[in-house]
Every structure is written in C-alpha cells, then in structure tokens.
mmCIF file of the N, C-alpha and C atoms, coordinates in Angstrom:
data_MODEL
# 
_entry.id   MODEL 
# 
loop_
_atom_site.group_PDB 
_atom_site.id 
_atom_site.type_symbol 
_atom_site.label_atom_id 
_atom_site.label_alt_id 
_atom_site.label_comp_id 
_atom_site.label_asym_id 
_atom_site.label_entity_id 
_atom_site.label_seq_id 
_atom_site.pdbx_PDB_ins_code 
_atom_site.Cartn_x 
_atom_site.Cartn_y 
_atom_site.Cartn_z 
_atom_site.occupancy 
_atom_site.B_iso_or_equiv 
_atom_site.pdbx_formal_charge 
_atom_site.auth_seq_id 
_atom_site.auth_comp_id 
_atom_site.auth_asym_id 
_atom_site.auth_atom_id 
_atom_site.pdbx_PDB_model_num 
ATOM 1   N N  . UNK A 1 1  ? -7.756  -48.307 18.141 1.00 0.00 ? 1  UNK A N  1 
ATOM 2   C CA . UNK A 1 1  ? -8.039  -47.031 18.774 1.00 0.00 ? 1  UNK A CA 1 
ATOM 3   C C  . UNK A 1 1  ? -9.228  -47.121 19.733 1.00 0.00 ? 1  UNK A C  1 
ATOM 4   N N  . UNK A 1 2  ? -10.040 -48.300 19.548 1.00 0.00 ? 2  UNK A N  1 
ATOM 5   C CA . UNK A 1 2  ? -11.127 -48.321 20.659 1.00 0.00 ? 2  UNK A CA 1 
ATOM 6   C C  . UNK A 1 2  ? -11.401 -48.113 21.677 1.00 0.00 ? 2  UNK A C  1 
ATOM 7   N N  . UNK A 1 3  ? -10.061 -48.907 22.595 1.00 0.00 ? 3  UNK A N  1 
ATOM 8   C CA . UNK A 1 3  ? -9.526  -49.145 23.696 1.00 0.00 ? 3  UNK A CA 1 
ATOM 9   C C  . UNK A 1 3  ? -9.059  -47.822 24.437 1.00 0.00 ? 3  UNK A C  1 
ATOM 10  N N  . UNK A 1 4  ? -8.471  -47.380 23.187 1.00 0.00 ? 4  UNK A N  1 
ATOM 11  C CA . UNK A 1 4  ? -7.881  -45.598 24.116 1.00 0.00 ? 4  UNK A CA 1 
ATOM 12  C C  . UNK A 1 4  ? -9.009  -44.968 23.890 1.00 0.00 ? 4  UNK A C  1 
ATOM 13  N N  . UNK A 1 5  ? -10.045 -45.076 23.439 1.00 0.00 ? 5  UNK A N  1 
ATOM 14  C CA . UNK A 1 5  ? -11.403 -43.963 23.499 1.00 0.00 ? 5  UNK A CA 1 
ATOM 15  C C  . UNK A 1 5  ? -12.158 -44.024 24.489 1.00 0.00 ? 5  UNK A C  1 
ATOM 16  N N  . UNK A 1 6  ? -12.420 -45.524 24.621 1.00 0.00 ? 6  UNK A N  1 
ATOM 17  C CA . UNK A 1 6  ? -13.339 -45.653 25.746 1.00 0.00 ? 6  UNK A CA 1 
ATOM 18  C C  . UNK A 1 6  ? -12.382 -45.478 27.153 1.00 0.00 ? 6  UNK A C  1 
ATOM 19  N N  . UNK A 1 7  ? -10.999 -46.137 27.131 1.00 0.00 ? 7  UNK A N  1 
ATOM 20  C CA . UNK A 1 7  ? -10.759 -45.056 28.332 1.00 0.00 ? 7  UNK A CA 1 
ATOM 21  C C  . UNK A 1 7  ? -10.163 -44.048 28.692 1.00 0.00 ? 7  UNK A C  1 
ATOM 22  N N  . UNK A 1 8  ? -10.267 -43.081 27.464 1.00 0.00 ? 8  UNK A N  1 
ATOM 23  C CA . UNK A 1 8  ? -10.186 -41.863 27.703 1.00 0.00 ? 8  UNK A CA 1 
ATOM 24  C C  . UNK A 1 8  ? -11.684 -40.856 28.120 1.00 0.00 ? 8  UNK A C  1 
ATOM 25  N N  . UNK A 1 9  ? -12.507 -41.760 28.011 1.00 0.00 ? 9  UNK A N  1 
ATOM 26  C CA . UNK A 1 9  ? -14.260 -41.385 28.640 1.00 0.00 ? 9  UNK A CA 1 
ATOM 27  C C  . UNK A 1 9  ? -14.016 -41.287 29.978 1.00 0.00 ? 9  UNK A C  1 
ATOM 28  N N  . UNK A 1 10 ? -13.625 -42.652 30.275 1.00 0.00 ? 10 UNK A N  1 
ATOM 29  C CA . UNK A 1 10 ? -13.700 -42.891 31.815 1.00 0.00 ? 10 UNK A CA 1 
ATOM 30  C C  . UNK A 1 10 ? -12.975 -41.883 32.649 1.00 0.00 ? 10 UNK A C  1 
ATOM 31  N N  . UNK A 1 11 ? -11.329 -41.970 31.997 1.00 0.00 ? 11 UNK A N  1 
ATOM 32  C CA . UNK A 1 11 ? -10.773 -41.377 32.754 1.00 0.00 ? 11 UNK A CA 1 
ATOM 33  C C  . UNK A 1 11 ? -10.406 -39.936 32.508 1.00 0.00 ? 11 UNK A C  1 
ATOM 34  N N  . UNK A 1 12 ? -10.759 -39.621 31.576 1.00 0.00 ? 12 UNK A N  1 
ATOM 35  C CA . UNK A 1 12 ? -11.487 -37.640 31.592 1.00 0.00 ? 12 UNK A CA 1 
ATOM 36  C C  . UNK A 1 12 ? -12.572 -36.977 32.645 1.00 0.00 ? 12 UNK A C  1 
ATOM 37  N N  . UNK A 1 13 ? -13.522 -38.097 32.413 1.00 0.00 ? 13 UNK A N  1 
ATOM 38  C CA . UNK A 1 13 ? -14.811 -38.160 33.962 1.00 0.00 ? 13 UNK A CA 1 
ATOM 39  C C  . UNK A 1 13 ? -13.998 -37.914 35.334 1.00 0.00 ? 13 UNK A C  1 
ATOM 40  N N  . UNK A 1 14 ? -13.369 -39.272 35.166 1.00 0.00 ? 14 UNK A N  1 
ATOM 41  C CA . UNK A 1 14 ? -12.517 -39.066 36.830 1.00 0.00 ? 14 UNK A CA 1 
ATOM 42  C C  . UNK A 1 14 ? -11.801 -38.086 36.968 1.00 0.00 ? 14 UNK A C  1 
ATOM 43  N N  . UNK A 1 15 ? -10.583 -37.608 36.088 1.00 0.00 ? 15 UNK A N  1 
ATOM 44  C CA . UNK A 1 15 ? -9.710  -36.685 36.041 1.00 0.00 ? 15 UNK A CA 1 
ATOM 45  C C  . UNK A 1 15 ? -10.577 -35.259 35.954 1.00 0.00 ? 15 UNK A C  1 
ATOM 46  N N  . UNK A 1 16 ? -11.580 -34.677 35.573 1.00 0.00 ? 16 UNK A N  1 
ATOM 47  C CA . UNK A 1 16 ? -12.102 -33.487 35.621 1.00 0.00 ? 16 UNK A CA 1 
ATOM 48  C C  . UNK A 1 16 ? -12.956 -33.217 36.738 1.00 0.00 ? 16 UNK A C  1 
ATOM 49  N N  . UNK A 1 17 ? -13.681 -34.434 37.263 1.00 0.00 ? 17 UNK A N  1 
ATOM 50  C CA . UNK A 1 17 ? -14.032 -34.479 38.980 1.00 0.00 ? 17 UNK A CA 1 
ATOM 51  C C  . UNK A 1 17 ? -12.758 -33.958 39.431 1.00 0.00 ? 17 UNK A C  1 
ATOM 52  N N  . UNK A 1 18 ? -11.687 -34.930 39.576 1.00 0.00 ? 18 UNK A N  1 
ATOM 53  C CA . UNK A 1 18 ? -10.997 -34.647 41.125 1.00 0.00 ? 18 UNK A CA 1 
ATOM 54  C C  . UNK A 1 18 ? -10.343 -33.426 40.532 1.00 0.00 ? 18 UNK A C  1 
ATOM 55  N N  . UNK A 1 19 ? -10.295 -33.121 39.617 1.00 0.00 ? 19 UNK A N  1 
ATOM 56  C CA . UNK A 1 19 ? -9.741  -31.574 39.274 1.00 0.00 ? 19 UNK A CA 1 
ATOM 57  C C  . UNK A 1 19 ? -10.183 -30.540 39.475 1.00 0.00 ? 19 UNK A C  1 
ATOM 58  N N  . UNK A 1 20 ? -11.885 -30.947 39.601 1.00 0.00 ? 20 UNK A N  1 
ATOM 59  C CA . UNK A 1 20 ? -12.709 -29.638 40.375 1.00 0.00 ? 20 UNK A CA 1 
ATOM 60  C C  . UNK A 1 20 ? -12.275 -29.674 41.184 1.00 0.00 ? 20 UNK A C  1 
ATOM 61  N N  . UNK A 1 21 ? -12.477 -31.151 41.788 1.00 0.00 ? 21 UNK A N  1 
ATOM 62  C CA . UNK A 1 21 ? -12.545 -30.914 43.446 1.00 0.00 ? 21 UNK A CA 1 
ATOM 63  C C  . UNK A 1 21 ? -11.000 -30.376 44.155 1.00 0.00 ? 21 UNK A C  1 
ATOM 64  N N  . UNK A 1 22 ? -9.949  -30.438 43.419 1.00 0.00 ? 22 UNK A N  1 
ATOM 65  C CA . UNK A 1 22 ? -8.743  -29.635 43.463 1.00 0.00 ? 22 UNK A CA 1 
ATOM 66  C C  . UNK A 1 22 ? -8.791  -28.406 43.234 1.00 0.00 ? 22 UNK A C  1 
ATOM 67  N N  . UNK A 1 23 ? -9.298  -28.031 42.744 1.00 0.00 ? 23 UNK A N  1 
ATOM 68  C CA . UNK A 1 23 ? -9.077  -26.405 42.732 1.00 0.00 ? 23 UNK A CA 1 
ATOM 69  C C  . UNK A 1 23 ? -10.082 -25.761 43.864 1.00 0.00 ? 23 UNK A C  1 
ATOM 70  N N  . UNK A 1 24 ? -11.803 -26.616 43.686 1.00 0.00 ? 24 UNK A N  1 
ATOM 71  C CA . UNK A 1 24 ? -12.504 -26.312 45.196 1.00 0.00 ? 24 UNK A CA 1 
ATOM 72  C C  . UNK A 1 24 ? -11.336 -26.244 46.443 1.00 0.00 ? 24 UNK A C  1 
ATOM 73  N N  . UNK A 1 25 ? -10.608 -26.953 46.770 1.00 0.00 ? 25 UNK A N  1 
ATOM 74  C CA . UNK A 1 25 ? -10.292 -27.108 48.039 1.00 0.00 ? 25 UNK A CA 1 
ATOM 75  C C  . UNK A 1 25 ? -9.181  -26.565 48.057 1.00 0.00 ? 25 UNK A C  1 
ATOM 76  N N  . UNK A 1 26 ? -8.041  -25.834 47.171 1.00 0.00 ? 26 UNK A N  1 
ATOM 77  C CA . UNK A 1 26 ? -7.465  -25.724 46.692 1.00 0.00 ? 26 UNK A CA 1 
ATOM 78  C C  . UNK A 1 26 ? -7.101  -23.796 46.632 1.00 0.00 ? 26 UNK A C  1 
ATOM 79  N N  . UNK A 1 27 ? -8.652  -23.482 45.764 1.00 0.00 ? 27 UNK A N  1 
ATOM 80  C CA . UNK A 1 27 ? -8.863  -22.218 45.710 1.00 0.00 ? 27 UNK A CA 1 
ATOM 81  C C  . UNK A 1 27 ? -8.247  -21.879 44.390 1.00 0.00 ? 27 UNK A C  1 
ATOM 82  N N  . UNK A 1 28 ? -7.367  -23.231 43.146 1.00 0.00 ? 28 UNK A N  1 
ATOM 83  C CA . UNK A 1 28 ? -6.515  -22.335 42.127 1.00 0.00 ? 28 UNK A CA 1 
ATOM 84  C C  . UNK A 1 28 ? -7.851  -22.047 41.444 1.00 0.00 ? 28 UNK A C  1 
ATOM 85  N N  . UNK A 1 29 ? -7.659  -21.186 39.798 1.00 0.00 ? 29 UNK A N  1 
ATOM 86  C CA . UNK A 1 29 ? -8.417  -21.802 39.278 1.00 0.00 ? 29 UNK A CA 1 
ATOM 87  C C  . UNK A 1 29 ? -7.699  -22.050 37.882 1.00 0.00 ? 29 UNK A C  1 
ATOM 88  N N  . UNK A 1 30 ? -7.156  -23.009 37.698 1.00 0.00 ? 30 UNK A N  1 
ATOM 89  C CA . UNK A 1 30 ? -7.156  -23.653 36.531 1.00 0.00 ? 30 UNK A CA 1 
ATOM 90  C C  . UNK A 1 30 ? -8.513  -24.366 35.966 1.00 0.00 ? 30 UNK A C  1 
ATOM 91  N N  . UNK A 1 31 ? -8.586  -24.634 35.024 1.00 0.00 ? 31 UNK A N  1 
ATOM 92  C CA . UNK A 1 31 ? -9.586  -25.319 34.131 1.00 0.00 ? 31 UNK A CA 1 
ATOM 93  C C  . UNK A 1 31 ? -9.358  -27.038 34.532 1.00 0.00 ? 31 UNK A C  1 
ATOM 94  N N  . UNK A 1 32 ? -10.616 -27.382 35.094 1.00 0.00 ? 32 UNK A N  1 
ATOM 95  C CA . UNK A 1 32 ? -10.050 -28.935 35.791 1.00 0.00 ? 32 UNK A CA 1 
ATOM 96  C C  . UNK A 1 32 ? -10.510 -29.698 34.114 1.00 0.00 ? 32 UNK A C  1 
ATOM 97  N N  . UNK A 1 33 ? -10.641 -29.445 33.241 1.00 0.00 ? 33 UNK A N  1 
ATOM 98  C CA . UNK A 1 33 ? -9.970  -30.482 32.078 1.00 0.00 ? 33 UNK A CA 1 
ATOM 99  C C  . UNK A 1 33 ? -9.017  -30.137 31.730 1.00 0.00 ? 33 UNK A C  1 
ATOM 100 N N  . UNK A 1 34 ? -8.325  -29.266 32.044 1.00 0.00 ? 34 UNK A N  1 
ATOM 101 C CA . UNK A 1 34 ? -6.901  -28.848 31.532 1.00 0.00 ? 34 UNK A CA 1 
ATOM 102 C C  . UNK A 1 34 ? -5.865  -29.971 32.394 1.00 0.00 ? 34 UNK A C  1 
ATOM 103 N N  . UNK A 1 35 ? -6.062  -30.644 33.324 1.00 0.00 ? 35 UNK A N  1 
ATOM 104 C CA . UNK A 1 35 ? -5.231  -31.777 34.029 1.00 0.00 ? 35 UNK A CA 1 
ATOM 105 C C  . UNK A 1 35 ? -5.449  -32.673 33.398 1.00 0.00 ? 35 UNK A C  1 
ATOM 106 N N  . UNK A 1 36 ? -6.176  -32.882 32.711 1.00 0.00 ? 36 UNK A N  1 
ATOM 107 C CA . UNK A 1 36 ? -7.141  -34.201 31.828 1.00 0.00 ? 36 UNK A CA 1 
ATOM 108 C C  . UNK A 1 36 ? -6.124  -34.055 30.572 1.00 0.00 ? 36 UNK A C  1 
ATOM 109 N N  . UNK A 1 37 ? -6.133  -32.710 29.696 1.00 0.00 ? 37 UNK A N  1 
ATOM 110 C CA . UNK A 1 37 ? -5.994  -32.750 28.706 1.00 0.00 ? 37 UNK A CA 1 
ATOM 111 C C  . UNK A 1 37 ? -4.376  -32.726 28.430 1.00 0.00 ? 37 UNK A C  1 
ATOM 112 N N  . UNK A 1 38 ? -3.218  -31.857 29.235 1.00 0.00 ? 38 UNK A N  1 
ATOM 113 C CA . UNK A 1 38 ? -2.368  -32.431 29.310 1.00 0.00 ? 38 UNK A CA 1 
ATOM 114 C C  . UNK A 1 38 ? -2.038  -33.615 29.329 1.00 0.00 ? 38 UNK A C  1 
ATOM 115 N N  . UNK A 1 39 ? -1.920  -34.591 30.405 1.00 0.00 ? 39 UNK A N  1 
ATOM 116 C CA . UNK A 1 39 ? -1.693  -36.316 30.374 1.00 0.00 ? 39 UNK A CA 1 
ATOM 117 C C  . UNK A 1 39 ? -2.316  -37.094 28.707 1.00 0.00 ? 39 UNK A C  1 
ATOM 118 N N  . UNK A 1 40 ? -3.391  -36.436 28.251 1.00 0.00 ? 40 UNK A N  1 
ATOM 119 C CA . UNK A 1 40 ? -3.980  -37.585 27.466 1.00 0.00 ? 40 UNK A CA 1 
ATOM 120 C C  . UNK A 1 40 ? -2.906  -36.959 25.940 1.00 0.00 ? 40 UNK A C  1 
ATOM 121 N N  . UNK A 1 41 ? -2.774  -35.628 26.378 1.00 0.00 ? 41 UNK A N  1 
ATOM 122 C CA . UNK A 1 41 ? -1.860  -35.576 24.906 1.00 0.00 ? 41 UNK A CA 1 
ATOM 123 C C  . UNK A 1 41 ? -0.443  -36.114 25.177 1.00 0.00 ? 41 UNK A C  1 
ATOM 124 N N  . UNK A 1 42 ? 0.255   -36.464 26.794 1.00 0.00 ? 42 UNK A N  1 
ATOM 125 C CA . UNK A 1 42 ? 1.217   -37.076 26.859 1.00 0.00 ? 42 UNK A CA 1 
ATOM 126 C C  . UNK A 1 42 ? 1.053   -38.890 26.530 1.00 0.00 ? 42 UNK A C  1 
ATOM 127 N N  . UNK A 1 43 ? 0.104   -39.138 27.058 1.00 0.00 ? 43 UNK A N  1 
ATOM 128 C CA . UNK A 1 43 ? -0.073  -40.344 26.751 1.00 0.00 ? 43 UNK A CA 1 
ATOM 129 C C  . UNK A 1 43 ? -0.272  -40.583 25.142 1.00 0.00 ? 43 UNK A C  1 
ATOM 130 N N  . UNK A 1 44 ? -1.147  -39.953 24.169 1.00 0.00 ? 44 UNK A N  1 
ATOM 131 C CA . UNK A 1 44 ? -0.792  -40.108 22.819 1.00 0.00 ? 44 UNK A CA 1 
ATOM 132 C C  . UNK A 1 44 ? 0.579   -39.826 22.256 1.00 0.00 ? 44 UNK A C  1 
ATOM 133 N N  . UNK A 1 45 ? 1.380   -39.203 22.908 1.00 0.00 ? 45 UNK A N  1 
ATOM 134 C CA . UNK A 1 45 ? 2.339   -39.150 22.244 1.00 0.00 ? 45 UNK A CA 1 
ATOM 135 C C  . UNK A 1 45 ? 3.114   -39.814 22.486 1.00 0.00 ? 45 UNK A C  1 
ATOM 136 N N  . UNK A 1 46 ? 3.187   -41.274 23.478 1.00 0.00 ? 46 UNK A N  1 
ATOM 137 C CA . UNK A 1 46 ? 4.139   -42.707 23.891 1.00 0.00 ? 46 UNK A CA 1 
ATOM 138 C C  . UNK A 1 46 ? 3.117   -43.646 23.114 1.00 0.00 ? 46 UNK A C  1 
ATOM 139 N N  . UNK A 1 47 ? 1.530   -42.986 23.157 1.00 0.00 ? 47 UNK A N  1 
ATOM 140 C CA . UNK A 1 47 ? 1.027   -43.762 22.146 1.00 0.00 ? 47 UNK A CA 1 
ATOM 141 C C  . UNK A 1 47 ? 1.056   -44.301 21.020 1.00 0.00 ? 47 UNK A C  1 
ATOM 142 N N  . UNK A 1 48 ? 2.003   -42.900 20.017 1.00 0.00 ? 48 UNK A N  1 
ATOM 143 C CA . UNK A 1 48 ? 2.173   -42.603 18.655 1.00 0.00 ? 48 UNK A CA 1 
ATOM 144 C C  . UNK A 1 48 ? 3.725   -43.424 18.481 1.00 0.00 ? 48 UNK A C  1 
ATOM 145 N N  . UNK A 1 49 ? 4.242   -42.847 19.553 1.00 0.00 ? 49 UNK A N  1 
ATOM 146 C CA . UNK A 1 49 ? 6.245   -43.954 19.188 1.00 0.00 ? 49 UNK A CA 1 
ATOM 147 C C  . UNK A 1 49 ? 5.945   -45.390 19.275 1.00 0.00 ? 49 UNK A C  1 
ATOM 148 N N  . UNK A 1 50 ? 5.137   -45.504 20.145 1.00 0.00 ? 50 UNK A N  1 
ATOM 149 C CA . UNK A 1 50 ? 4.629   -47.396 20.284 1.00 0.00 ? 50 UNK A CA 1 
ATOM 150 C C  . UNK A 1 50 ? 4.264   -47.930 19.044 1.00 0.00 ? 50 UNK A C  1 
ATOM 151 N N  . UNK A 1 51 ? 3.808   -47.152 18.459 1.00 0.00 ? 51 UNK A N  1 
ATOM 152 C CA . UNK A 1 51 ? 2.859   -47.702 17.517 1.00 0.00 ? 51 UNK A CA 1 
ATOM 153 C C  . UNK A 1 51 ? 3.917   -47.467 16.135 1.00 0.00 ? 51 UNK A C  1 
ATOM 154 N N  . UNK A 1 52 ? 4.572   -46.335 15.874 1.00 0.00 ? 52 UNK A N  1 
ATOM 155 C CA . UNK A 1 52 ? 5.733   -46.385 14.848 1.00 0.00 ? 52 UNK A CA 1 
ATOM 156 C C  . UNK A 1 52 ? 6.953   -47.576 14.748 1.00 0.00 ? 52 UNK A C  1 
ATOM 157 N N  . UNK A 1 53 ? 7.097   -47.523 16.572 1.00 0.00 ? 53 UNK A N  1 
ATOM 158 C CA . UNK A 1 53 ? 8.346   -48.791 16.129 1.00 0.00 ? 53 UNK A CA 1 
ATOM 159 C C  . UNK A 1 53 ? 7.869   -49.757 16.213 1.00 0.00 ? 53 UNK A C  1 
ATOM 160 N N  . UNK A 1 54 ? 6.522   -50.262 16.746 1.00 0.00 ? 54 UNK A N  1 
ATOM 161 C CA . UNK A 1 54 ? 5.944   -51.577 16.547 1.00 0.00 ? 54 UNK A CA 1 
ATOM 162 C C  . UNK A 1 54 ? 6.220   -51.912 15.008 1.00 0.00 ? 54 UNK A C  1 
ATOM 163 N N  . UNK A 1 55 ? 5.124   -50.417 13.945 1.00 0.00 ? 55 UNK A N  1 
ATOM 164 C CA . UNK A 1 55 ? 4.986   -50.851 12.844 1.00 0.00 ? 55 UNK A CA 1 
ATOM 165 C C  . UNK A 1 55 ? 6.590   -51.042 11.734 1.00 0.00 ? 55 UNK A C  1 
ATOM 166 N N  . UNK A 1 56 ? 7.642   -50.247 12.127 1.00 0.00 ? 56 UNK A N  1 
ATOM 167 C CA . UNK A 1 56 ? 8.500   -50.305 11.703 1.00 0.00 ? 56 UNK A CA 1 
ATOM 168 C C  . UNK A 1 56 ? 9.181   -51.673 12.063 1.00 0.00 ? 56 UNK A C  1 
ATOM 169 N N  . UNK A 1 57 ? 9.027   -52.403 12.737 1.00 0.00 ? 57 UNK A N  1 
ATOM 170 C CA . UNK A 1 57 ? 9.598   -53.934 13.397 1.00 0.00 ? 57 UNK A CA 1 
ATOM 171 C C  . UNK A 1 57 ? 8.862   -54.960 12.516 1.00 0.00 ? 57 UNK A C  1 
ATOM 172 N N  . UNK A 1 58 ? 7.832   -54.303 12.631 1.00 0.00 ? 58 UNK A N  1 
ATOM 173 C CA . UNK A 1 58 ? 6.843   -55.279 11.994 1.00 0.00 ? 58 UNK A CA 1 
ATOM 174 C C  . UNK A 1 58 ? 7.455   -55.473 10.207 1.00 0.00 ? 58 UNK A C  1 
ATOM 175 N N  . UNK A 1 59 ? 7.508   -54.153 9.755  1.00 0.00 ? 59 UNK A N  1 
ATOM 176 C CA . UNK A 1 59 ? 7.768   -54.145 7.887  1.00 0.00 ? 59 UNK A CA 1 
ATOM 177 C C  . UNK A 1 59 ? 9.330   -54.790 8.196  1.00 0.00 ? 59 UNK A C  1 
ATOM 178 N N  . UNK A 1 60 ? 9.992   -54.503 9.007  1.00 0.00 ? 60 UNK A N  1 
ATOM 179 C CA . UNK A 1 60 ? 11.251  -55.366 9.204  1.00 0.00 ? 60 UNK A CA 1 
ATOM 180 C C  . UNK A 1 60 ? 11.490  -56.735 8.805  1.00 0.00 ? 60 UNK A C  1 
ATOM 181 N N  . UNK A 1 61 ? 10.511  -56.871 9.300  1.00 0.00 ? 61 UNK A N  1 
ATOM 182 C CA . UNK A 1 61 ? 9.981   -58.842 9.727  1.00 0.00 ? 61 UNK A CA 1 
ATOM 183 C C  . UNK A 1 61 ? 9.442   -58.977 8.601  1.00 0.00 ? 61 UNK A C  1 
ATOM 184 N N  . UNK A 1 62 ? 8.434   -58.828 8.132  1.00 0.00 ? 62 UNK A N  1 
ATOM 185 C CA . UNK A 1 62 ? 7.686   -58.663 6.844  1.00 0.00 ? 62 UNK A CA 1 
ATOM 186 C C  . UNK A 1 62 ? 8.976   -58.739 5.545  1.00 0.00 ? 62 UNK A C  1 
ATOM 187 N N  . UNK A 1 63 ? 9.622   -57.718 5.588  1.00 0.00 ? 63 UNK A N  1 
ATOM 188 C CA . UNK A 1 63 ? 10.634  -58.182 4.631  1.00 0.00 ? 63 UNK A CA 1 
ATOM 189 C C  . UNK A 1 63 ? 11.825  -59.141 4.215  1.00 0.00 ? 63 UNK A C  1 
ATOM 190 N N  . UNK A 1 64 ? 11.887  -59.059 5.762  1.00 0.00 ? 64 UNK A N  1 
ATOM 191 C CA . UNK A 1 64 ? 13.376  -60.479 5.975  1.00 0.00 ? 64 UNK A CA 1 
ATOM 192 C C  . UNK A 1 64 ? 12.558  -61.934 5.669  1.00 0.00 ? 64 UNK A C  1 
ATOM 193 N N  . UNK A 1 65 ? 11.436  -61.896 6.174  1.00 0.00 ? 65 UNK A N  1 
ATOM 194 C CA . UNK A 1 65 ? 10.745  -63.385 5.263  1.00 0.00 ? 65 UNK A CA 1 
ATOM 195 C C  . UNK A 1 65 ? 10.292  -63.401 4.051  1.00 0.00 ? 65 UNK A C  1 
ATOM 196 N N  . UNK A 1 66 ? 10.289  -62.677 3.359  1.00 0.00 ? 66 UNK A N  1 
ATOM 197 C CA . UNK A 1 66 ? 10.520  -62.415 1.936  1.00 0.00 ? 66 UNK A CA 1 
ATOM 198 C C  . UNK A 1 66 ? 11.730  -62.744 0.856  1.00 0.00 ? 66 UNK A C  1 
ATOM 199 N N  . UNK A 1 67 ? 12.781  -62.548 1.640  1.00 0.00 ? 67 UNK A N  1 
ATOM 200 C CA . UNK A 1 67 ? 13.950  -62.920 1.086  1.00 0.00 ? 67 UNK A CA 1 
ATOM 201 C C  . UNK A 1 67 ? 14.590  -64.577 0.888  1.00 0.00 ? 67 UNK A C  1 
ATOM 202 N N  . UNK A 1 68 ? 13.819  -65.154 1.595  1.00 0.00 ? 68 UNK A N  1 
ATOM 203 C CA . UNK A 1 68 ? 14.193  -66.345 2.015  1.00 0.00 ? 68 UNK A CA 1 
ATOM 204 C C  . UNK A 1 68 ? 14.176  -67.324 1.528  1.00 0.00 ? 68 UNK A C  1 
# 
C-alpha cells in the first residue's frame, strides 16, 4: 500500500492545483478535490480486483503444489 499513498500525495497536489486552476478559468465551481477524489476511488477500485485475482491465482497455485 506504500506505493499508492505516496502517489496519491503527489498526485492529489497536482490534481487539486489544476482543478483550481480549472474552475478559475473556467468560472465552474465544483470542489477542485472533487476531480482528485473521483479518479482515486476509481483507481482503488481496479486496485481492489487486481489484488483479489492476483490473490485468488496465487491460493490456486499454492494448492495445486500441494497435491503433488
């Protein structure tokens, strides 16, 4: 989980800049972490299937060399 923390720092920073600066120039006003916070809950959630069928492949494997 390290890896997605630290760059979810970085790129919350970047993403809530240019999100001001989108709505500055722009005139909406959405909430410029609200562009941030969408994507990062899309990205956890390809995060979360990656990580299920990894681990499910994995106990797969784990068991078929067991039998052997």
């Amino acid at each position: 989980m390290c890896p997605i923390l630290f760059a979810a720092v970085i790129s919350g920073t970047i993403a809530v800049y240019v999100g001001w600066k989108f709505n500055f120039y722009t005139g909406t006003h959405t909430a410029a972490a609200g562009y941030f916070g969408i994507s990062f809950l899309l990205l956890l959630m390809v995060y979360a299937v990656y990580f299920i069928v990894t681990y499910a492949g994995f106990l797969r494997n784990v068991m078929t060399g067991q039998h052997e």
